[in-house]
Jmol script that loads the backbone (N, CA, C; Angstrom):
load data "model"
ATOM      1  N   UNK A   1      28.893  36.024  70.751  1.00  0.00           N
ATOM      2  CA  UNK A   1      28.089  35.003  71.373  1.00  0.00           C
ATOM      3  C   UNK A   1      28.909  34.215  72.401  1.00  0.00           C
ATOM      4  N   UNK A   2      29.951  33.863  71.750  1.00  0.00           N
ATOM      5  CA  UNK A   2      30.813  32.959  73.031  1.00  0.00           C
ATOM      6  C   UNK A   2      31.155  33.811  74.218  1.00  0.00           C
ATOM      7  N   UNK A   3      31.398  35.500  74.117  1.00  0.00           N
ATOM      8  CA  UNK A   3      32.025  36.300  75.263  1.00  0.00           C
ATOM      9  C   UNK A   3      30.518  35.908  75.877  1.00  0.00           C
ATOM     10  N   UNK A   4      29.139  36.081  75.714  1.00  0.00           N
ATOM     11  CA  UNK A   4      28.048  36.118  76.827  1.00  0.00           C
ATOM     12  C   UNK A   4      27.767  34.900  77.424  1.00  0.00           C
ATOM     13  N   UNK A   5      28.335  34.033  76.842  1.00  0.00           N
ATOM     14  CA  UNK A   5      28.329  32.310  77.042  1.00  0.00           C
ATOM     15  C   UNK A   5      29.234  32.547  78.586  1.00  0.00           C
ATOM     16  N   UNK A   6      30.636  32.397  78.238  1.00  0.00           N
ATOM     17  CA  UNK A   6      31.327  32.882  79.062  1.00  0.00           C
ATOM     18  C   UNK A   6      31.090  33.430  80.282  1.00  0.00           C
ATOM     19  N   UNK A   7      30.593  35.239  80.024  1.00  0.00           N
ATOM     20  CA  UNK A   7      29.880  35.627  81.076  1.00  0.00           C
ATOM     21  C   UNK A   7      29.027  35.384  81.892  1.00  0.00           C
ATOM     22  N   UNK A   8      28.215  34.432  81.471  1.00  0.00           N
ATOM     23  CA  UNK A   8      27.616  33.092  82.508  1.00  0.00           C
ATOM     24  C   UNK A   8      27.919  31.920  83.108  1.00  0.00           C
ATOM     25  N   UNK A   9      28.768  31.835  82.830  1.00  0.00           N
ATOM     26  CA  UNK A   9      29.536  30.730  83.150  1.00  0.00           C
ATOM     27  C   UNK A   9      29.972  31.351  83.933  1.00  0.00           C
ATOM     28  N   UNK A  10      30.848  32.535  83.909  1.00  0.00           N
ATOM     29  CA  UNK A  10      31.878  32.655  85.122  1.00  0.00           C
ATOM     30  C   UNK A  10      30.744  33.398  86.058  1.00  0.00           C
ATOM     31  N   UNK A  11      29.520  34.114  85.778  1.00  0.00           N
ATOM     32  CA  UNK A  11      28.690  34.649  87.231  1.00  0.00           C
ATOM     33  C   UNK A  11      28.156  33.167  87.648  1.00  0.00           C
ATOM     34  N   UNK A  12      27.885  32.193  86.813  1.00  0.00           N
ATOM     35  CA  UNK A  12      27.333  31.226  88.116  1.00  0.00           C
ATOM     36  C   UNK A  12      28.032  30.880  88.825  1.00  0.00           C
ATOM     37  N   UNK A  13      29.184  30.397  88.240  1.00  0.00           N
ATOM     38  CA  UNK A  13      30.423  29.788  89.159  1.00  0.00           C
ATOM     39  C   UNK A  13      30.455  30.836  90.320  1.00  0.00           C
ATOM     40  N   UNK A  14      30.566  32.051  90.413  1.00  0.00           N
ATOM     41  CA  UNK A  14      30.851  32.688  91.203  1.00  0.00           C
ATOM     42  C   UNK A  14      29.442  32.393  92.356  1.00  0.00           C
ATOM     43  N   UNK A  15      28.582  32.437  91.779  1.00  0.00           N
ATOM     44  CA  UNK A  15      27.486  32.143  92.446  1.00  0.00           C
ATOM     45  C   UNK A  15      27.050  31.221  93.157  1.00  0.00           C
ATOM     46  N   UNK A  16      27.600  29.838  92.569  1.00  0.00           N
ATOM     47  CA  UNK A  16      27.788  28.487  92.683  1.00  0.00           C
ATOM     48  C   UNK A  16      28.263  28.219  93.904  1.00  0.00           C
ATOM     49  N   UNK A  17      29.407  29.297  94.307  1.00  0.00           N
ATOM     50  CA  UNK A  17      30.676  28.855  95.384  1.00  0.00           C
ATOM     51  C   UNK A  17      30.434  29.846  96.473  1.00  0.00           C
ATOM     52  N   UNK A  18      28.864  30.254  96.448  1.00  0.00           N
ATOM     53  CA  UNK A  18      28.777  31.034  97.714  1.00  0.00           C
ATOM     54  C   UNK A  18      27.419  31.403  98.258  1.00  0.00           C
ATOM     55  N   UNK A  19      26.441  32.183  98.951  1.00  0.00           N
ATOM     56  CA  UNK A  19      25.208  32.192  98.740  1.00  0.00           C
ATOM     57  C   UNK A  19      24.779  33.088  97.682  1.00  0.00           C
ATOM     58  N   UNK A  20      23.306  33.427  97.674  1.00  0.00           N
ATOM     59  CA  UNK A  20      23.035  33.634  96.270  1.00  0.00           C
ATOM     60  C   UNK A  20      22.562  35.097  97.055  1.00  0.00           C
ATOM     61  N   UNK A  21      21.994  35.898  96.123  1.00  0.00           N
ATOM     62  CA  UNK A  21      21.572  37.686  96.914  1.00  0.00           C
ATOM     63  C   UNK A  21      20.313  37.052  97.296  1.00  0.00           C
ATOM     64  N   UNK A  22      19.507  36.274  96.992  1.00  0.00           N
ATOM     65  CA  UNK A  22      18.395  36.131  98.012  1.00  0.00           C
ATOM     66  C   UNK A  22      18.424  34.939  99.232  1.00  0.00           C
ATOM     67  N   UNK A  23      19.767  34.716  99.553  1.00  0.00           N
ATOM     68  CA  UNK A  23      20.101  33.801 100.561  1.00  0.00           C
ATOM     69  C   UNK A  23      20.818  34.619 101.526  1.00  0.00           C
ATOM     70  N   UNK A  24      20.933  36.394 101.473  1.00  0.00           N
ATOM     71  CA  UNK A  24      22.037  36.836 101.990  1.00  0.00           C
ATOM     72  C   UNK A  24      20.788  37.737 103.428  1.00  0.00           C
ATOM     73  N   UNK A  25      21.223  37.637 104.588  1.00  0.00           N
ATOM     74  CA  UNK A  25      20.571  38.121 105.533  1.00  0.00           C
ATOM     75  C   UNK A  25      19.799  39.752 105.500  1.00  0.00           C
ATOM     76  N   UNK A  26      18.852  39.762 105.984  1.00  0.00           N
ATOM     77  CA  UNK A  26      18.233  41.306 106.047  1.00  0.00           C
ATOM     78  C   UNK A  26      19.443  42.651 106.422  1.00  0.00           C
ATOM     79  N   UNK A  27      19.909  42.176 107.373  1.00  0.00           N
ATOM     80  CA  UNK A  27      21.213  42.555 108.075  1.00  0.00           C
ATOM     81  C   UNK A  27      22.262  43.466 106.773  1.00  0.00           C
ATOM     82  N   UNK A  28      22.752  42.127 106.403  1.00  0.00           N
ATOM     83  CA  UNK A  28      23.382  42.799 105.114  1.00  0.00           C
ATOM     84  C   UNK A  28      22.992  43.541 103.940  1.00  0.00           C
ATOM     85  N   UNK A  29      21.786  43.692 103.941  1.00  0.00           N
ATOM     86  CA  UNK A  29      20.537  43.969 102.824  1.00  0.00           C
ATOM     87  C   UNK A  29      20.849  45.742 103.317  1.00  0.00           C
ATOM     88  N   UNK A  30      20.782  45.406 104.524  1.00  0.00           N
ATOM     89  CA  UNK A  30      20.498  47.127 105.164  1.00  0.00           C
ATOM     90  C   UNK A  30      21.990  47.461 105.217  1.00  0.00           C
ATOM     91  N   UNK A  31      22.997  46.708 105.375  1.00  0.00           N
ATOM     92  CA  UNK A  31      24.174  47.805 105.241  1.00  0.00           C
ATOM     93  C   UNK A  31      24.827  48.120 103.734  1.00  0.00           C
ATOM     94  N   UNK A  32      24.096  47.133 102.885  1.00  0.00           N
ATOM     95  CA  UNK A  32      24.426  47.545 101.505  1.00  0.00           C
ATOM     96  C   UNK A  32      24.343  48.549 101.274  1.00  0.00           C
ATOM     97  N   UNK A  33      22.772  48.707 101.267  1.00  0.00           N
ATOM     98  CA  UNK A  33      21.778  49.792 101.268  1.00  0.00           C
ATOM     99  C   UNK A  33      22.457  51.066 101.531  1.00  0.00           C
ATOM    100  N   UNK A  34      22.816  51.091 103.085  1.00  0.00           N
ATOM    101  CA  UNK A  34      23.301  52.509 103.731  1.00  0.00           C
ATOM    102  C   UNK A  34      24.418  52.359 102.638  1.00  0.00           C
ATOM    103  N   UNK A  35      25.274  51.655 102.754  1.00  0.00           N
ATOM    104  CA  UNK A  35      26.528  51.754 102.099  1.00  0.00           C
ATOM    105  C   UNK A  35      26.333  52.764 100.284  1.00  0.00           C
ATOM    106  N   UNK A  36      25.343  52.318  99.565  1.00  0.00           N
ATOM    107  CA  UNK A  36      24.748  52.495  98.099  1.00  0.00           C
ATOM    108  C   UNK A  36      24.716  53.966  98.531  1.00  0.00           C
ATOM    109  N   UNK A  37      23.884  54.533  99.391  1.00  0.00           N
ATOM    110  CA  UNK A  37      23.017  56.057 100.024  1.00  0.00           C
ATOM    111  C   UNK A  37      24.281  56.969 100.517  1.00  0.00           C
ATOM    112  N   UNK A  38      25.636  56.381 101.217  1.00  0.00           N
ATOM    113  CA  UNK A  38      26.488  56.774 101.494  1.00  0.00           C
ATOM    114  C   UNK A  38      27.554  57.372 100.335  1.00  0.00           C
ATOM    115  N   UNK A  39      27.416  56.392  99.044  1.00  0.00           N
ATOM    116  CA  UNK A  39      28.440  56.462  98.485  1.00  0.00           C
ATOM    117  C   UNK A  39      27.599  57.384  97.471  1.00  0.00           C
ATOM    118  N   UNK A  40      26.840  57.809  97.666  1.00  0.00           N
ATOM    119  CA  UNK A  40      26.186  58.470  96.568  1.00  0.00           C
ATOM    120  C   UNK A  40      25.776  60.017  96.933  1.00  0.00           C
ATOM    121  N   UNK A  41      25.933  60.396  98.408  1.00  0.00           N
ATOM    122  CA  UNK A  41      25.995  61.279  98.777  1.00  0.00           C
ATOM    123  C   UNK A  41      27.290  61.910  99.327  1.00  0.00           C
ATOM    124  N   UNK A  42      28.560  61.169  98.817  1.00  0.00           N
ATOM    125  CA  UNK A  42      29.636  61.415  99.030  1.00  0.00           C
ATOM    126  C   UNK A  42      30.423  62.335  97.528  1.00  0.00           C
ATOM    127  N   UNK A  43      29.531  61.324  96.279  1.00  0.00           N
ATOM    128  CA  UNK A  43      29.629  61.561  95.132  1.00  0.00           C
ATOM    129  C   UNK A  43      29.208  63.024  95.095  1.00  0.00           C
ATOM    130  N   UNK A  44      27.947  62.966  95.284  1.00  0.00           N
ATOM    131  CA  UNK A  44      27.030  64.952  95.436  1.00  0.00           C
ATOM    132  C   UNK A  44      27.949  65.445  96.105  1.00  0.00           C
ATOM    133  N   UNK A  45      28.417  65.378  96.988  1.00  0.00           N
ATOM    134  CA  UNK A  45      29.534  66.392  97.953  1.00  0.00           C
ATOM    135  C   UNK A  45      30.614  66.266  97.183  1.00  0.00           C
ATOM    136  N   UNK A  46      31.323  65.673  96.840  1.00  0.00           N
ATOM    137  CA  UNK A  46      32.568  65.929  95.847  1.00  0.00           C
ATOM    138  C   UNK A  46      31.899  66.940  94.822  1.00  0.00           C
ATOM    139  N   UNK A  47      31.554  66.349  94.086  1.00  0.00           N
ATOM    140  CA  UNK A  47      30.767  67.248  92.496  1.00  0.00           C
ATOM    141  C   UNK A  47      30.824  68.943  93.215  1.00  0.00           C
ATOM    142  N   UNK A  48      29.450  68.953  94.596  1.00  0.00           N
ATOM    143  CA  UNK A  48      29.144  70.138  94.483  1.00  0.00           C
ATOM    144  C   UNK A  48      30.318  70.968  95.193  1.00  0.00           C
ATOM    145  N   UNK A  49      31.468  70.269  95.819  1.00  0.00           N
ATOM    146  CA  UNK A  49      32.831  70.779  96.643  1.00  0.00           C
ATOM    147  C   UNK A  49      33.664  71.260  94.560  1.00  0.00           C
ATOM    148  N   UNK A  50      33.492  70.460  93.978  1.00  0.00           N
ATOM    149  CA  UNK A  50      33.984  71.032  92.843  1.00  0.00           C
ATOM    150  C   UNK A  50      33.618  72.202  92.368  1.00  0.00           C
ATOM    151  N   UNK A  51      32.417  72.100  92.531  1.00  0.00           N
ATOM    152  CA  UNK A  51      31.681  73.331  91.341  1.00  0.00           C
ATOM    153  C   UNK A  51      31.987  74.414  91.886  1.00  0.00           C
ATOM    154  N   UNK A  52      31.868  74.692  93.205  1.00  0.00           N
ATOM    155  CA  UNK A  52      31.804  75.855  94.313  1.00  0.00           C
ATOM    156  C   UNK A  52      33.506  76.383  94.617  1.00  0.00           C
ATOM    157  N   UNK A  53      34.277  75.429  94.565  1.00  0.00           N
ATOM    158  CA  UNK A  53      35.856  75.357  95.205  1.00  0.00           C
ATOM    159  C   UNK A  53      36.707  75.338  93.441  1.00  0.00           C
ATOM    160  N   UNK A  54      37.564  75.473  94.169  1.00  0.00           N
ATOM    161  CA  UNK A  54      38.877  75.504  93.413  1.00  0.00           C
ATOM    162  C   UNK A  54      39.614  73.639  93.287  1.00  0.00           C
ATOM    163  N   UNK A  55      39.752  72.700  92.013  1.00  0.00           N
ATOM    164  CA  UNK A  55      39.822  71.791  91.690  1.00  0.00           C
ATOM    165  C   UNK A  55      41.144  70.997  92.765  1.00  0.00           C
ATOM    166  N   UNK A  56      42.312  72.245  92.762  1.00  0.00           N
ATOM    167  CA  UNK A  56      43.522  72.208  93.178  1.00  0.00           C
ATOM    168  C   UNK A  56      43.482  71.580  94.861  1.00  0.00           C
ATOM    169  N   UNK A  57      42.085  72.319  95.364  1.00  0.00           N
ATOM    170  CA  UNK A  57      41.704  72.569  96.439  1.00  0.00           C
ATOM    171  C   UNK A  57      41.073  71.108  97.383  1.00  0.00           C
ATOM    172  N   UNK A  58      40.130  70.508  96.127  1.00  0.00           N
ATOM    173  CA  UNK A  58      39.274  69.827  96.554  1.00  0.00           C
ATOM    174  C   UNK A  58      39.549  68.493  96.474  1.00  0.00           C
ATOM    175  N   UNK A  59      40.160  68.412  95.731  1.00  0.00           N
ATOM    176  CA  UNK A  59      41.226  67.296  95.182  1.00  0.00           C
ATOM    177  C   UNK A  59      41.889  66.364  96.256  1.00  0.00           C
ATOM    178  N   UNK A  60      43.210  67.232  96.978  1.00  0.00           N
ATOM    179  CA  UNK A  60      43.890  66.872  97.695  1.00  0.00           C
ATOM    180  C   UNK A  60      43.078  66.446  99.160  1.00  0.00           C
ATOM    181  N   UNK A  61      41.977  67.455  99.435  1.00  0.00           N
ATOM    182  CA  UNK A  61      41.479  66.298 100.667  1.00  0.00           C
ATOM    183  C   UNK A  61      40.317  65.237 100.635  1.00  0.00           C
ATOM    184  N   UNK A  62      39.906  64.970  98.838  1.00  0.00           N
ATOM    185  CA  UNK A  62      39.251  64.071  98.623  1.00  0.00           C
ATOM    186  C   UNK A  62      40.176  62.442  98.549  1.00  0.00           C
ATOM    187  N   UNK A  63      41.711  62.981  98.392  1.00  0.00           N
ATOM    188  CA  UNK A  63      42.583  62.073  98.285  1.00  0.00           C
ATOM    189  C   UNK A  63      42.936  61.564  99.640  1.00  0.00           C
ATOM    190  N   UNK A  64      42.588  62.660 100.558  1.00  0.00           N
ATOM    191  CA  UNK A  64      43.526  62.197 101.955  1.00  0.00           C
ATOM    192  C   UNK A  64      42.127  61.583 102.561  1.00  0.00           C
ATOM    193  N   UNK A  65      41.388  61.001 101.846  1.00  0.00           N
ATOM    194  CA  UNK A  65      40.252  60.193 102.977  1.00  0.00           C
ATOM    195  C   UNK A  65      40.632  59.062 102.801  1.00  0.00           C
ATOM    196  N   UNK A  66      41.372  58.347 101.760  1.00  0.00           N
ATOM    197  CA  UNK A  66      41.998  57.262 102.221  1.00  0.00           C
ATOM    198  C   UNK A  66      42.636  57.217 103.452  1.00  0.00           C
ATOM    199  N   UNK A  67      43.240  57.739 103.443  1.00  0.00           N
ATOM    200  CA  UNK A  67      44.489  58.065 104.592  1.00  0.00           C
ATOM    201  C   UNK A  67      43.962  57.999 105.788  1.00  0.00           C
ATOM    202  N   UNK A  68      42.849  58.755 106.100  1.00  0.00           N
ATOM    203  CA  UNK A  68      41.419  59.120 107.591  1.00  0.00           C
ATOM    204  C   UNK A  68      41.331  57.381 107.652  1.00  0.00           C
ATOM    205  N   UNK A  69      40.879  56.793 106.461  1.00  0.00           N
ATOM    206  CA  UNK A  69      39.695  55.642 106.611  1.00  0.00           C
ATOM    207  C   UNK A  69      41.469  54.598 107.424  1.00  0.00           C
ATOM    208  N   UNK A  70      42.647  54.770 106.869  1.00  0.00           N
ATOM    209  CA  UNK A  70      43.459  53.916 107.517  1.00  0.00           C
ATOM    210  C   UNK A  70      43.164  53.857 109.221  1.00  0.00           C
ATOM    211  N   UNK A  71      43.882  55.627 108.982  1.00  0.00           N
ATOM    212  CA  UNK A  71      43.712  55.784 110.438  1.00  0.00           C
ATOM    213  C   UNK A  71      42.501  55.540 111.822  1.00  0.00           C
ATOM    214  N   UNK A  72      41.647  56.160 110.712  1.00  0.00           N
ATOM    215  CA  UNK A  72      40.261  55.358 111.926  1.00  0.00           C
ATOM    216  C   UNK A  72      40.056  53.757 112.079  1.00  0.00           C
ATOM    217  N   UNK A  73      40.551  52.843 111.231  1.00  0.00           N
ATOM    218  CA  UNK A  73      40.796  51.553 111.295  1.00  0.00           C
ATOM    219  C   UNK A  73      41.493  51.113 112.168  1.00  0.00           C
ATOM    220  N   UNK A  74      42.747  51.502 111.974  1.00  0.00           N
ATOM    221  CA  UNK A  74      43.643  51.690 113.144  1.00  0.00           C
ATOM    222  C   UNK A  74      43.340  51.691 115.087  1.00  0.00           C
ATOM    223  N   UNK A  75      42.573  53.127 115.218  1.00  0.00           N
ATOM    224  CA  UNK A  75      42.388  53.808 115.878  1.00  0.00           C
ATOM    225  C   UNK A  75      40.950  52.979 116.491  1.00  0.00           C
ATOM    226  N   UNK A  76      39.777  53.048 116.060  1.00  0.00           N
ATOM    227  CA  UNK A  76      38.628  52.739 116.187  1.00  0.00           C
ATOM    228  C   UNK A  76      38.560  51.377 115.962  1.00  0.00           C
ATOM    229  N   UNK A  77      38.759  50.919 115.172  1.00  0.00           N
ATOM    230  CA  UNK A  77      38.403  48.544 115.226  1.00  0.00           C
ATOM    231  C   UNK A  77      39.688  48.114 115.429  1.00  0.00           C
ATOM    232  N   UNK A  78      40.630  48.544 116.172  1.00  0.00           N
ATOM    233  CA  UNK A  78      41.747  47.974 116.800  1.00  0.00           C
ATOM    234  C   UNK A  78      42.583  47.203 115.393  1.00  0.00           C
ATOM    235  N   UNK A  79      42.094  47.691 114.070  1.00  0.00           N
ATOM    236  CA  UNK A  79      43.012  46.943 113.248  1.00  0.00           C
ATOM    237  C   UNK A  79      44.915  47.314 113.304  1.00  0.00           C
ATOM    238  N   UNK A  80      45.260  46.305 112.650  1.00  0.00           N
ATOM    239  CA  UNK A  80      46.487  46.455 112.682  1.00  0.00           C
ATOM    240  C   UNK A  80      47.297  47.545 112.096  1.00  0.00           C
ATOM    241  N   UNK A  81      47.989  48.018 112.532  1.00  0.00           N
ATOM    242  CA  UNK A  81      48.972  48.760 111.970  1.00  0.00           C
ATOM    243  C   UNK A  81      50.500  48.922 111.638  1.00  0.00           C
ATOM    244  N   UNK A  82      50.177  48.827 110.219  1.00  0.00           N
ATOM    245  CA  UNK A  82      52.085  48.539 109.995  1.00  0.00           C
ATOM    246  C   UNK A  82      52.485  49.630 108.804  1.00  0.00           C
ATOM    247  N   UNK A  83      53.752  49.723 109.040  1.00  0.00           N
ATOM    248  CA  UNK A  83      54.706  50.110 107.850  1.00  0.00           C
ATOM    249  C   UNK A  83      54.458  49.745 106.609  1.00  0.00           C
ATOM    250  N   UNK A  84      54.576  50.094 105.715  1.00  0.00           N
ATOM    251  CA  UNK A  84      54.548  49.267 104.568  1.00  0.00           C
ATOM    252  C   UNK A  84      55.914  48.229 104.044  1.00  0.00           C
ATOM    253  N   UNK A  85      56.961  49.008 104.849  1.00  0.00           N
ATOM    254  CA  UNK A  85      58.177  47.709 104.738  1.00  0.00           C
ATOM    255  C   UNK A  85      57.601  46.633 105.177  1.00  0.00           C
ATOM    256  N   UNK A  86      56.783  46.599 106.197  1.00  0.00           N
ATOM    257  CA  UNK A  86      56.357  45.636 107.265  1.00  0.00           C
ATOM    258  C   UNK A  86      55.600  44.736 106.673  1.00  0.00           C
ATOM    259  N   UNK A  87      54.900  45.327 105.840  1.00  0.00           N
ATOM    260  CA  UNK A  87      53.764  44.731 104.756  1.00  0.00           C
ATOM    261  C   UNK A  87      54.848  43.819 103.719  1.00  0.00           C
ATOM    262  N   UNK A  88      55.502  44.373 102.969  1.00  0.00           N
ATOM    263  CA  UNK A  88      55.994  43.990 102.319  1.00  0.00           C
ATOM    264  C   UNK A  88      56.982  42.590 102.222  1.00  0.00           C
ATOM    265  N   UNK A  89      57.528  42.933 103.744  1.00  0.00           N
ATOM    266  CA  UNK A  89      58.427  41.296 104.672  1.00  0.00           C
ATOM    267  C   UNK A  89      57.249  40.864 104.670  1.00  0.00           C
ATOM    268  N   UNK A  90      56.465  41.012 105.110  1.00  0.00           N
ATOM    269  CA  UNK A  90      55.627  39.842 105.285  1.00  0.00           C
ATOM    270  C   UNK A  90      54.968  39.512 104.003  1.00  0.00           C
ATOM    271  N   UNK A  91      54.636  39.816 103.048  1.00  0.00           N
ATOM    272  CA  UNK A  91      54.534  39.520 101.576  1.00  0.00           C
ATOM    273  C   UNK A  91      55.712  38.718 101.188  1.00  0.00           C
ATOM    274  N   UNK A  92      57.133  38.953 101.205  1.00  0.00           N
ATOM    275  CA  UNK A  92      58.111  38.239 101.163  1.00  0.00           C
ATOM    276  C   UNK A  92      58.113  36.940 101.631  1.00  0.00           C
ATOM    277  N   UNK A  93      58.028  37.157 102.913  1.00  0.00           N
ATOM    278  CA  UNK A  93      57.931  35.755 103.728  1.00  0.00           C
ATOM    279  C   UNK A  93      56.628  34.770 103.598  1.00  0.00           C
ATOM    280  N   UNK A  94      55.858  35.394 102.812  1.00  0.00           N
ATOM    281  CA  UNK A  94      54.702  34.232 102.071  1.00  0.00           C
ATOM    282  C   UNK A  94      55.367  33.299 101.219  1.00  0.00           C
ATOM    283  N   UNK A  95      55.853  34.069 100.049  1.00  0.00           N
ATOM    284  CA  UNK A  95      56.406  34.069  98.669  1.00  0.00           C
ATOM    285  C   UNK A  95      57.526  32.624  99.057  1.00  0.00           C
ATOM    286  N   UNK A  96      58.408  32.873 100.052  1.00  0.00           N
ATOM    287  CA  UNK A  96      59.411  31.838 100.387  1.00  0.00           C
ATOM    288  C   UNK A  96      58.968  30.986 100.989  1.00  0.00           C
ATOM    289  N   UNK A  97      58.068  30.695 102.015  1.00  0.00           N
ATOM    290  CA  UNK A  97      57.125  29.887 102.480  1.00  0.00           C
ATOM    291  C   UNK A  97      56.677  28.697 101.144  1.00  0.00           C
ATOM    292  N   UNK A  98      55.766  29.730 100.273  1.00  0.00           N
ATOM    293  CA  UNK A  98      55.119  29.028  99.381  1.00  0.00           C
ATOM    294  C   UNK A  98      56.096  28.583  98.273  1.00  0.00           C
ATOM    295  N   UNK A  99      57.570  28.751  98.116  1.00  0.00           N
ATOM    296  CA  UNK A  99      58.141  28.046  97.534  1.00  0.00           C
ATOM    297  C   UNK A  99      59.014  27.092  97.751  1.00  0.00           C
ATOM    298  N   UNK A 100      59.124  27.230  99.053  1.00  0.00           N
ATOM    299  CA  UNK A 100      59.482  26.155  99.772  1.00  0.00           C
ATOM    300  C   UNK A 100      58.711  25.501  99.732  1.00  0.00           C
ATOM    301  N   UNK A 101      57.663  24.845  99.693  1.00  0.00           N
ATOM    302  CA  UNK A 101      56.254  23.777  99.782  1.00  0.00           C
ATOM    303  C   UNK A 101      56.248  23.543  98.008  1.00  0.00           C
TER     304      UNK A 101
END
end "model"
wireframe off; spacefill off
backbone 0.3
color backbone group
C-alpha cells in the first residue's frame, strides 16, 4: 500500500512541475505518434532480420545504428561533435567548478 501511495506522489510531482499530456500541443501529439509507429516497425524488422538471418549477423548492424544516429546528428542538425576524452574534460571541469562553489 505505501509503494502505490508513493507512486503517486512521485507521478504528480512529476506532473506538477511541467504540463500535463492534455496541455501538450497537437504538434507533439503527432511526433509521438510517428515516433510509437517508428519504433514498432523497427522492432518487426529486427525480429523478422532475425528469423530469416543469422543472429551473429544481425546483431552487429542493429548495434551500429547507434553509431549512424551519432553521425547523422553530427552531419545533418549541425550537432556537436567530440571525442569522448573531450566529453569527459568537460565532465571534469563541471565537477571542479561545482566544488569550487
Amino acid at each position: 500500500m505505501a509503494s502505490s501511495s508513493l507512486c503517486c506522489r512521485c507521478s504528480w510531482f512529476r506532473w506538477a512541475s511541467g504540463p500535463t499530456p492534455l496541455e501538450l500541443s497537437s504538434k507533439t501529439w503527432l511526433f509521438l505518434g510517428l515516433s510509437g509507429l517508428a519504433t514498432g516497425a523497427s522492432w518487426v524488422c529486427y525480429f523478422w532480420a532475425l528469423k530469416i538471418g543469422d543472429a551473429s549477423k544481425v546483431a552487429p548492424v542493429d548495434k551500429l545504428s547507434l553509431v549512424l544516429v551519432a553521425v547523422f546528428a553530427c552531419a545533418f542538425l549541425d550537432e556537436p561533435c567530440r571525442s569522448s576524452n573531450e566529453c569527459s574534460r568537460s565532465e571534469q571541469g563541471k565537477r571542479k567548478n561545482r566544488a569550487l562553489s
